[in-house]
HTML snippet that shows the backbone in 3Dmol.js (N, CA, C, O; Angstrom):
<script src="https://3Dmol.org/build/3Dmol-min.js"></script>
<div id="view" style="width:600px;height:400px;position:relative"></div>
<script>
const pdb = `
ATOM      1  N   UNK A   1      73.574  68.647  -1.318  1.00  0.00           N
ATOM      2  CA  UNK A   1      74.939  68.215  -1.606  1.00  0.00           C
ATOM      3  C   UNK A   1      75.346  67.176  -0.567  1.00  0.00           C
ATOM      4  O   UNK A   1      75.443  67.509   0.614  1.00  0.00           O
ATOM      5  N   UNK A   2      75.611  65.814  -1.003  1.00  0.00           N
ATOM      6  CA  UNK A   2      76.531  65.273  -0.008  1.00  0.00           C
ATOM      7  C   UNK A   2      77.378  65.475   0.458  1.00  0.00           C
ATOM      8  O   UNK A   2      78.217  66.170  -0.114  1.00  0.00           O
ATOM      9  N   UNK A   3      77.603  64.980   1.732  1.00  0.00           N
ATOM     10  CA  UNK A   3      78.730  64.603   2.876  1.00  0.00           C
ATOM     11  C   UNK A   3      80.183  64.761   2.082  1.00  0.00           C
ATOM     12  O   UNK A   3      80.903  65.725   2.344  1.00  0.00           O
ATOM     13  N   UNK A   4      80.588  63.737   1.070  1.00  0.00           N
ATOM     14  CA  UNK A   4      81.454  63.499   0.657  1.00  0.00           C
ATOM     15  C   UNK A   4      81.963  64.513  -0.467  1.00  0.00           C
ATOM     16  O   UNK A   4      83.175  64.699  -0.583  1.00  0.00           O
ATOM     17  N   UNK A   5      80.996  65.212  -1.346  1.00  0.00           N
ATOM     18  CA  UNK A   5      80.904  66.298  -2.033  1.00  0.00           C
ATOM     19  C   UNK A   5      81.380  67.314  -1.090  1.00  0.00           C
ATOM     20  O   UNK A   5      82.531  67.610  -1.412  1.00  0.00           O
ATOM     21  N   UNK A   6      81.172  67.668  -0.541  1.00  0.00           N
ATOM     22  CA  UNK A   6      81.512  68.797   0.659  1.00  0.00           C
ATOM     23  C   UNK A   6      82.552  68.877   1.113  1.00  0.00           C
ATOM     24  O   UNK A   6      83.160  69.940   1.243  1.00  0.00           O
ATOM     25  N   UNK A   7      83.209  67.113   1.642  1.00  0.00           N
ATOM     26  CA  UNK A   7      84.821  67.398   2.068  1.00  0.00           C
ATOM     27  C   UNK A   7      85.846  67.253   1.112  1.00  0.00           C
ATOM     28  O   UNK A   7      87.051  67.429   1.297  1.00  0.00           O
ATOM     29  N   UNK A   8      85.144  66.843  -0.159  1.00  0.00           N
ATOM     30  CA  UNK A   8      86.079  66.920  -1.408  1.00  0.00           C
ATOM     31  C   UNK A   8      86.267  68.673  -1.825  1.00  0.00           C
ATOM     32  O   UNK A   8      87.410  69.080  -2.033  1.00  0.00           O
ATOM     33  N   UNK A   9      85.328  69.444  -1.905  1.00  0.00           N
ATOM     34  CA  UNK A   9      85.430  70.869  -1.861  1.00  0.00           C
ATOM     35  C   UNK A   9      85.955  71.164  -1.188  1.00  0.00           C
ATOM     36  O   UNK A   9      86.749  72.056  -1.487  1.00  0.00           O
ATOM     37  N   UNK A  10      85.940  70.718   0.087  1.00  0.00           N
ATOM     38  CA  UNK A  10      86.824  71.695   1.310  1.00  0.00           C
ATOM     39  C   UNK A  10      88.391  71.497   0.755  1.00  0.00           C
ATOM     40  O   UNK A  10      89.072  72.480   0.461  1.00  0.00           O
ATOM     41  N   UNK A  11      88.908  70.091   0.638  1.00  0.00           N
ATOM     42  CA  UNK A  11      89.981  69.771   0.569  1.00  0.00           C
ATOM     43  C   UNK A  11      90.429  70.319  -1.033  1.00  0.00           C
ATOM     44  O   UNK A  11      91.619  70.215  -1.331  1.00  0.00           O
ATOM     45  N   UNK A  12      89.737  70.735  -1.761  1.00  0.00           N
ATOM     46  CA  UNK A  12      89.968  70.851  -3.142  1.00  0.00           C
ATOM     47  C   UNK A  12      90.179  69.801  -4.002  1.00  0.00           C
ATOM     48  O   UNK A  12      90.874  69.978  -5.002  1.00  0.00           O
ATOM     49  N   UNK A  13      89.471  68.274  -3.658  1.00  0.00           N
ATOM     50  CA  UNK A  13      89.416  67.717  -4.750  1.00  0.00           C
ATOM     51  C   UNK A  13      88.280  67.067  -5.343  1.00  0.00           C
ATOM     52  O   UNK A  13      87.230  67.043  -4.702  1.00  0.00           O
ATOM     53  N   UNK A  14      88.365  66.387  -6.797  1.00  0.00           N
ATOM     54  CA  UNK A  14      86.867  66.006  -7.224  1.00  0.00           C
ATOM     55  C   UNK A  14      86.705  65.215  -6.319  1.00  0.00           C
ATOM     56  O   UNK A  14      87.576  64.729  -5.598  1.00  0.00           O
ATOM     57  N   UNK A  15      85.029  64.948  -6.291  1.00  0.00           N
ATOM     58  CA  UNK A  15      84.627  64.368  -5.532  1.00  0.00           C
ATOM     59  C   UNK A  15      84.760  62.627  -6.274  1.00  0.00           C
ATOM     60  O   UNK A  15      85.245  62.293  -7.355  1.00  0.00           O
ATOM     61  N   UNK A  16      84.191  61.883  -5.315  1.00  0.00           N
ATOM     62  CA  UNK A  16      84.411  60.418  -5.729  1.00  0.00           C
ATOM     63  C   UNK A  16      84.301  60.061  -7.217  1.00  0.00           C
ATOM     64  O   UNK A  16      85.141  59.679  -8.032  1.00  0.00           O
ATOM     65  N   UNK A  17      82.698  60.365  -7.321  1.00  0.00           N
ATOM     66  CA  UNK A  17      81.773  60.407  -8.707  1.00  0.00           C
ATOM     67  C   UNK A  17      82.948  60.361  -9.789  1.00  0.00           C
ATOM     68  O   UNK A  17      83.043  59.381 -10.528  1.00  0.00           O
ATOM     69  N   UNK A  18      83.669  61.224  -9.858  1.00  0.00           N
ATOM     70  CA  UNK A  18      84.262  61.501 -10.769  1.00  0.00           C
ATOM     71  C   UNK A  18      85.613  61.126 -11.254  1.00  0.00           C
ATOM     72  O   UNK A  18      86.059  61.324 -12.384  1.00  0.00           O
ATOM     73  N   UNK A  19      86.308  60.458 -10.075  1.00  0.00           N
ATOM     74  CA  UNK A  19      87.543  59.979 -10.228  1.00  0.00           C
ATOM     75  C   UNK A  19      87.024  58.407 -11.051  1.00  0.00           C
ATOM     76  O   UNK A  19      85.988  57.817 -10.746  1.00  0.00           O
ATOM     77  N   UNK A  20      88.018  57.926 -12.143  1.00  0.00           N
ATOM     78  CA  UNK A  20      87.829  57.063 -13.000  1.00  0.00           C
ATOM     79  C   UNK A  20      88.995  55.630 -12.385  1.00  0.00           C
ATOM     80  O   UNK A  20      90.225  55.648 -12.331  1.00  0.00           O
ATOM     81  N   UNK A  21      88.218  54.723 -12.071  1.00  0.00           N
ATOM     82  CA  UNK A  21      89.164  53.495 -11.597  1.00  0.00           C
ATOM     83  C   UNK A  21      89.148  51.898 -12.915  1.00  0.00           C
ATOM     84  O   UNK A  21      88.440  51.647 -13.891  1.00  0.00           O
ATOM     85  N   UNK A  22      89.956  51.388 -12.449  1.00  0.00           N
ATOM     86  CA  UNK A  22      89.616  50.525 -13.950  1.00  0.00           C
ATOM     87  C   UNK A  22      89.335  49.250 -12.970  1.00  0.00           C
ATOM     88  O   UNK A  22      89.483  49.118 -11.755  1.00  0.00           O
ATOM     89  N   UNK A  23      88.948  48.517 -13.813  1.00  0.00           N
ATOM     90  CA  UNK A  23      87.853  47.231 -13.271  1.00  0.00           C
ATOM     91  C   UNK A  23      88.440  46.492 -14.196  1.00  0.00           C
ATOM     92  O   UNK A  23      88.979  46.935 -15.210  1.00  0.00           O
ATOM     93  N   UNK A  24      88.302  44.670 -13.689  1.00  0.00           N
ATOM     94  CA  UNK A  24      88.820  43.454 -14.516  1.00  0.00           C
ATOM     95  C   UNK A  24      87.962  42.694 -14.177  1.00  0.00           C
ATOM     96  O   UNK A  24      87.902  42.228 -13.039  1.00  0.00           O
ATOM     97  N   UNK A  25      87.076  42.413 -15.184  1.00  0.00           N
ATOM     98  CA  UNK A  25      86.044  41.914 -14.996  1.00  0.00           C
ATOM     99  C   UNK A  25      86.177  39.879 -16.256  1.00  0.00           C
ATOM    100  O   UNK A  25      86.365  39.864 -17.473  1.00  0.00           O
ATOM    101  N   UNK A  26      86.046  38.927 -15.591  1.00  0.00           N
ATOM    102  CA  UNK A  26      86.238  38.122 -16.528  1.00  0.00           C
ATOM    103  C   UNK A  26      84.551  37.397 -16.589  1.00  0.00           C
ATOM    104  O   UNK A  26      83.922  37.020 -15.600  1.00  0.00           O
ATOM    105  N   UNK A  27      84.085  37.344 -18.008  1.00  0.00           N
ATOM    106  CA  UNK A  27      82.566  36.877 -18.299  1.00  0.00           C
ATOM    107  C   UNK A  27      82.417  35.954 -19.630  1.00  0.00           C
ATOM    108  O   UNK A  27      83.311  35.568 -20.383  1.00  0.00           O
ATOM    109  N   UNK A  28      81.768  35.844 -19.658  1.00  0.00           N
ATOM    110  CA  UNK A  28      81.023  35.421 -21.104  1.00  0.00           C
ATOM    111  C   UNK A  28      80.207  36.035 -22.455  1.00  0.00           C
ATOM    112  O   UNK A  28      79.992  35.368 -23.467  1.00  0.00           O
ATOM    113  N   UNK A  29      79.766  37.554 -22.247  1.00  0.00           N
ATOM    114  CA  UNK A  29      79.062  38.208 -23.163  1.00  0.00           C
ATOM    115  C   UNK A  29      79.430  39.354 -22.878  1.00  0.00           C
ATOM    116  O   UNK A  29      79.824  39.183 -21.724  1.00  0.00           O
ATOM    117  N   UNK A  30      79.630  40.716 -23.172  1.00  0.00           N
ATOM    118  CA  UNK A  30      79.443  41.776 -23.084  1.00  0.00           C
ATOM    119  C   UNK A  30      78.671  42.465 -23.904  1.00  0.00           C
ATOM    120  O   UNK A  30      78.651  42.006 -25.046  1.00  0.00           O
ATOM    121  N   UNK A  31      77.840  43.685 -23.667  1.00  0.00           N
ATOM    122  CA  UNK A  31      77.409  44.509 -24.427  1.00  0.00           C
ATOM    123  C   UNK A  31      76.995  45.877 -23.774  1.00  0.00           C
ATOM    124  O   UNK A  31      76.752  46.094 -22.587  1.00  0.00           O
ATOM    125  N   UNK A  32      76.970  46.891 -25.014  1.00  0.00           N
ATOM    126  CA  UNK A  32      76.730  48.284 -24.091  1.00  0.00           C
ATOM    127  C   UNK A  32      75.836  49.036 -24.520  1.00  0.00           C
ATOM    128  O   UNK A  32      75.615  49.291 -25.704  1.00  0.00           O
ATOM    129  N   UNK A  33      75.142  49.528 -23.376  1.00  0.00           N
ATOM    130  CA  UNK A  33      73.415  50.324 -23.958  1.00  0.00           C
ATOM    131  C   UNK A  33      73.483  51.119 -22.563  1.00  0.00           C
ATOM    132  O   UNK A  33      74.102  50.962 -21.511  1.00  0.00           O
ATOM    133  N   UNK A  34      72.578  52.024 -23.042  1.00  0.00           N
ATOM    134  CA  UNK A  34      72.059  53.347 -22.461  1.00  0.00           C
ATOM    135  C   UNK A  34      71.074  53.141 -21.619  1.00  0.00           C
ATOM    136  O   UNK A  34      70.173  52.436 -22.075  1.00  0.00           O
ATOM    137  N   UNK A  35      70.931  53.546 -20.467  1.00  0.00           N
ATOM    138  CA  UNK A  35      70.122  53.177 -19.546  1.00  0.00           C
ATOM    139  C   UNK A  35      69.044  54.547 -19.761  1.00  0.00           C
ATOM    140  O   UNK A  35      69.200  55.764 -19.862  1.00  0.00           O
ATOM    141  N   UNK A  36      67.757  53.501 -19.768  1.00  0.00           N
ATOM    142  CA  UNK A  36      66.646  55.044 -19.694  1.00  0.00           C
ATOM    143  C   UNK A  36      65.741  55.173 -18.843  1.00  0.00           C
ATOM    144  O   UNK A  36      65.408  54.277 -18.068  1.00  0.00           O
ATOM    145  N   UNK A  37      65.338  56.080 -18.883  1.00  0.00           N
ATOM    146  CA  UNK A  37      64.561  56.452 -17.455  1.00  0.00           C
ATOM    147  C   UNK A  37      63.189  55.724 -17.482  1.00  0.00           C
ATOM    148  O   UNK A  37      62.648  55.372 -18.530  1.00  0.00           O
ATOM    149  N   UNK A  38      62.654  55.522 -16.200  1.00  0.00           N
ATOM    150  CA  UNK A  38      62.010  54.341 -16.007  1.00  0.00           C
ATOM    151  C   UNK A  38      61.074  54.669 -14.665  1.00  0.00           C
ATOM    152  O   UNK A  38      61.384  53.878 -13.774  1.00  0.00           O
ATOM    153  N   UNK A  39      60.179  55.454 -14.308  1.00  0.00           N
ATOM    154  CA  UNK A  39      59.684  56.789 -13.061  1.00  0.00           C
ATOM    155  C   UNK A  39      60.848  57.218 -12.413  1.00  0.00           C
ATOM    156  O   UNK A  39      61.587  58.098 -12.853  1.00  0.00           O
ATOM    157  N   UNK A  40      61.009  56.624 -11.406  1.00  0.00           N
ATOM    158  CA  UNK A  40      62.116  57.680 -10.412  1.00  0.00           C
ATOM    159  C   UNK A  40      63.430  56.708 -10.663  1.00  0.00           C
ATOM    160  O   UNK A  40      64.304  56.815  -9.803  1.00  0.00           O
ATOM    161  N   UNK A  41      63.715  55.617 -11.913  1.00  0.00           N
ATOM    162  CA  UNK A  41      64.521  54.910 -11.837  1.00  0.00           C
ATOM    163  C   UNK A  41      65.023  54.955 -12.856  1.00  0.00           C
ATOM    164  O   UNK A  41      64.529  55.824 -13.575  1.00  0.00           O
ATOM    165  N   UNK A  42      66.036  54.250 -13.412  1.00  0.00           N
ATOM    166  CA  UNK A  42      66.479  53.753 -14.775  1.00  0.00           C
ATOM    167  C   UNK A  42      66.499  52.391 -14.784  1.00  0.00           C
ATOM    168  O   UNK A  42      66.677  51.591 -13.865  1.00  0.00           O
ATOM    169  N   UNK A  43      66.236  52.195 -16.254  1.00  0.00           N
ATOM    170  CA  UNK A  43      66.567  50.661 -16.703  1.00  0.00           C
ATOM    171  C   UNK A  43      67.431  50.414 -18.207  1.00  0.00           C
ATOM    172  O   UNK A  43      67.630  51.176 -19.153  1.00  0.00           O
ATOM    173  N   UNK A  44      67.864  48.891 -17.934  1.00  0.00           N
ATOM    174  CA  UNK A  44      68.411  48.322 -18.826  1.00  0.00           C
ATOM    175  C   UNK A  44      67.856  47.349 -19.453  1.00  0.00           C
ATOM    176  O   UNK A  44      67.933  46.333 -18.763  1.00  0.00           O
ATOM    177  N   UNK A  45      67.185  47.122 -20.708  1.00  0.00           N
ATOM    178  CA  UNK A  45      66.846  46.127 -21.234  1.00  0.00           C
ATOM    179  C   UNK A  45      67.520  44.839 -21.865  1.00  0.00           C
ATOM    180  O   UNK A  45      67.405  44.824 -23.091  1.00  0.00           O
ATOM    181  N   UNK A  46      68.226  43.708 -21.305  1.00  0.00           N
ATOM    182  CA  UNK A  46      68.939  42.480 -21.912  1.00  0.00           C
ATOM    183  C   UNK A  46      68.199  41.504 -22.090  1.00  0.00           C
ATOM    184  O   UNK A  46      67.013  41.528 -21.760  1.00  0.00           O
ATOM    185  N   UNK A  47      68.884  40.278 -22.750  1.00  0.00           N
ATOM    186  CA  UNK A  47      68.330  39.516 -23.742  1.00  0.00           C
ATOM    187  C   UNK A  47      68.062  38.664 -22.952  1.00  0.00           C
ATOM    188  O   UNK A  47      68.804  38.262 -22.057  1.00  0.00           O
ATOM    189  N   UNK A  48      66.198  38.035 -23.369  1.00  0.00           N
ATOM    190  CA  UNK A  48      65.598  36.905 -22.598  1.00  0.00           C
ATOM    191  C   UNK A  48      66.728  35.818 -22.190  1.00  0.00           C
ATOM    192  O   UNK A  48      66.780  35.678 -20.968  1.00  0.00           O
ATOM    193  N   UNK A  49      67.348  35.274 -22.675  1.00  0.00           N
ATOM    194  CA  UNK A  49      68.652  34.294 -22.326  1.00  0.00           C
ATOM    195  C   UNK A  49      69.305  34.491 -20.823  1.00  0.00           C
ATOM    196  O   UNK A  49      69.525  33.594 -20.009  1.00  0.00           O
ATOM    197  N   UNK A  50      69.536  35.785 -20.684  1.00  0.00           N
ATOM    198  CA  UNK A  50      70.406  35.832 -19.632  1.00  0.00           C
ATOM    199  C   UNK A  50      69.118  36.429 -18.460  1.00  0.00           C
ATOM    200  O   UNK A  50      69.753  37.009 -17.581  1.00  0.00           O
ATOM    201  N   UNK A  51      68.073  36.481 -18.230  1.00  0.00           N
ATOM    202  CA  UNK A  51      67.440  35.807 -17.094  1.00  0.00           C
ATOM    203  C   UNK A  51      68.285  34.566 -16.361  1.00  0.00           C
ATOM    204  O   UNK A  51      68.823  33.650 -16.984  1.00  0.00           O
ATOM    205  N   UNK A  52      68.289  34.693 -15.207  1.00  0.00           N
ATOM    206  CA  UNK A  52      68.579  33.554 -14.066  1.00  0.00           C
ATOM    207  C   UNK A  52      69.928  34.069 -13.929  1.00  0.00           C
ATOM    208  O   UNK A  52      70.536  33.688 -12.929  1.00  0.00           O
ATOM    209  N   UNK A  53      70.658  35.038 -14.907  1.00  0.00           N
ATOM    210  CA  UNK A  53      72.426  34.530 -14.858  1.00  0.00           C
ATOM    211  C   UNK A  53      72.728  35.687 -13.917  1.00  0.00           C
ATOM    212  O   UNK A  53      71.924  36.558 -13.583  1.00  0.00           O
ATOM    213  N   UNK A  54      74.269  35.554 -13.456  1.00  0.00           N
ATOM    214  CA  UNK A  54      74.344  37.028 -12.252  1.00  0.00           C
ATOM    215  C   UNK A  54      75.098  38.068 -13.721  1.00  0.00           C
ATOM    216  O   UNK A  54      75.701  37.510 -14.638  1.00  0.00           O
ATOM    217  N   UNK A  55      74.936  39.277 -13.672  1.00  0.00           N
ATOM    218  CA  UNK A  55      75.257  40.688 -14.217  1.00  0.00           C
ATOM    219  C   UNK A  55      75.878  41.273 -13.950  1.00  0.00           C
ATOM    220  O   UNK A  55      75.702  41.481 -12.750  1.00  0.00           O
ATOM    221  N   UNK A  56      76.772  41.883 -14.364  1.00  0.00           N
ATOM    222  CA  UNK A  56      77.708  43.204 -13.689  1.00  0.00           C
ATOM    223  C   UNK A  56      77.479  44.431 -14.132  1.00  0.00           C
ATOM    224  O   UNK A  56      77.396  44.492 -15.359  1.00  0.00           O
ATOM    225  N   UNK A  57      77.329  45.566 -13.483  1.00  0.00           N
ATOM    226  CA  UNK A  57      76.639  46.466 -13.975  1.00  0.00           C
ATOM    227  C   UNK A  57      78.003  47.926 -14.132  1.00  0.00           C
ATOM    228  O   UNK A  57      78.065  48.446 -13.019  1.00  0.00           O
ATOM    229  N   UNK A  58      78.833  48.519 -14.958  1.00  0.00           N
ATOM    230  CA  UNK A  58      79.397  49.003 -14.237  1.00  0.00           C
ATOM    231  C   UNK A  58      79.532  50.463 -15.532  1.00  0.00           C
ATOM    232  O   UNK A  58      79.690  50.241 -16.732  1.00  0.00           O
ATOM    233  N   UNK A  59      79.396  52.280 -14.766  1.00  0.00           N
ATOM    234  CA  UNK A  59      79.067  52.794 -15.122  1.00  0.00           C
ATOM    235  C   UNK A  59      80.273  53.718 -16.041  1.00  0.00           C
ATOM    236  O   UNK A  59      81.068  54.373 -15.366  1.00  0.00           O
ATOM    237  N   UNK A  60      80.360  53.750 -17.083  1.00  0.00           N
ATOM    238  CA  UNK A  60      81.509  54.057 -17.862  1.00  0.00           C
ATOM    239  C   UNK A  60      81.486  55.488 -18.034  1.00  0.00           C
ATOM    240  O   UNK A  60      82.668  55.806 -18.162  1.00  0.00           O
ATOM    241  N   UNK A  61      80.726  56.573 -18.109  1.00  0.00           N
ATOM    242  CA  UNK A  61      80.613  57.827 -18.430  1.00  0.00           C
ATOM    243  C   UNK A  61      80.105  58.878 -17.234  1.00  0.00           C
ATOM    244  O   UNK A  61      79.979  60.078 -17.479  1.00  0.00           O
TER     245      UNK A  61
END
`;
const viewer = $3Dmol.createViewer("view");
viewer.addModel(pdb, "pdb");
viewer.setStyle({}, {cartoon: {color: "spectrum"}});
viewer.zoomTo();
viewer.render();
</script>
């Protein structure tokens, strides 16, 4: 258990993970897919096109 898990218990509240913040994100494409496991990792598969471009990755569930 983490550090932060631990003093959220002590204090009685959720821990970070779980509190929901909203984000404003301004781009050019969006789309949404399921990240799958990949050995000790996960991945996302996107479209040859957006090679080179920067990504935002941000976790909704």
């Amino acid at each position: 258990m983490t550090e932060e898990r631990i003093r959220a218990q002590n204090r009685n509240e959720a821990p970070l993970q779980t509190k929901k913040v909203k984000f404003e994100v301004y781009g050019q494409e969006m789309m949404e897919k399921n990240v799958r496991s990949c050995g000790n990792s996960g991945r996302i598969y996107l479209p040859p096109d957006w090679i080179g471009h920067k990504v935002k990755i941000i976790k909704v569930e």
